[in-house]
Residue, then its C-alpha position, 0 to 999 in steps of 0.5 A: x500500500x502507497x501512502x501519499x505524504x506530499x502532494x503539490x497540485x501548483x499550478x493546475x487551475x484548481x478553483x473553489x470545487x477543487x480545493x474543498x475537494x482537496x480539503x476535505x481528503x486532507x481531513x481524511x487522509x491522516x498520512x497527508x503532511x504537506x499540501x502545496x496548492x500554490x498559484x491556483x484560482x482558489x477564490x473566495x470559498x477556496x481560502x475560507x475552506x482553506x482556512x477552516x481546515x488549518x485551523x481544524x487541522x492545526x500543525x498535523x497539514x502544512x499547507x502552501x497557498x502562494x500567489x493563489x487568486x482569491x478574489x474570485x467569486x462564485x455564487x452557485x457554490x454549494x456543497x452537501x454535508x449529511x444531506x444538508x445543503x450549504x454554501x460558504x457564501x455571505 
């Protein structure tokens, strides 16, 4: 069995769907240590995400969001926790 303690996804237009996908296998995979998502278009639903899962995850993930665009905007981001439909919009 391979165990992935490093991944770097710089650089691959990842976007908001993207980075709650990372997060939330960041939160699942105990053996992820380091997570670089520099230079991505995470927007504004990506950083709270990612901001949320720091703070959650304290000093067991190391993450990396350099030069990421965070100014963008998607209204239609929606995601579904327990059958409950959410958002991380204002």
């Amino acid at each position: 069995m391979q165990i992935i303690a490093e991944l770097n996804v710089a650089n691959n237009a990842i976007d908001e769907f993207g980075c709650f996908t990372l997060m939330a296998g960041g939160r699942e995979n105990t053996s992820l240590r380091n997570l670089v998502l520099d230079g991505n278009p995470l927007g504004v639903q990506g950083g709270r995400i990612l901001i949320k899962v720091a703070t959650e995850l304290g000093n067991r993930l190391t993450m990396s969001a350099k030069n990421c665009d965070f100014n963008i905007h998607n209204s239609n981001f929606v995601f579904n926790i327990n059958g409950k439909f959410h958002t991380l919009v204002d």
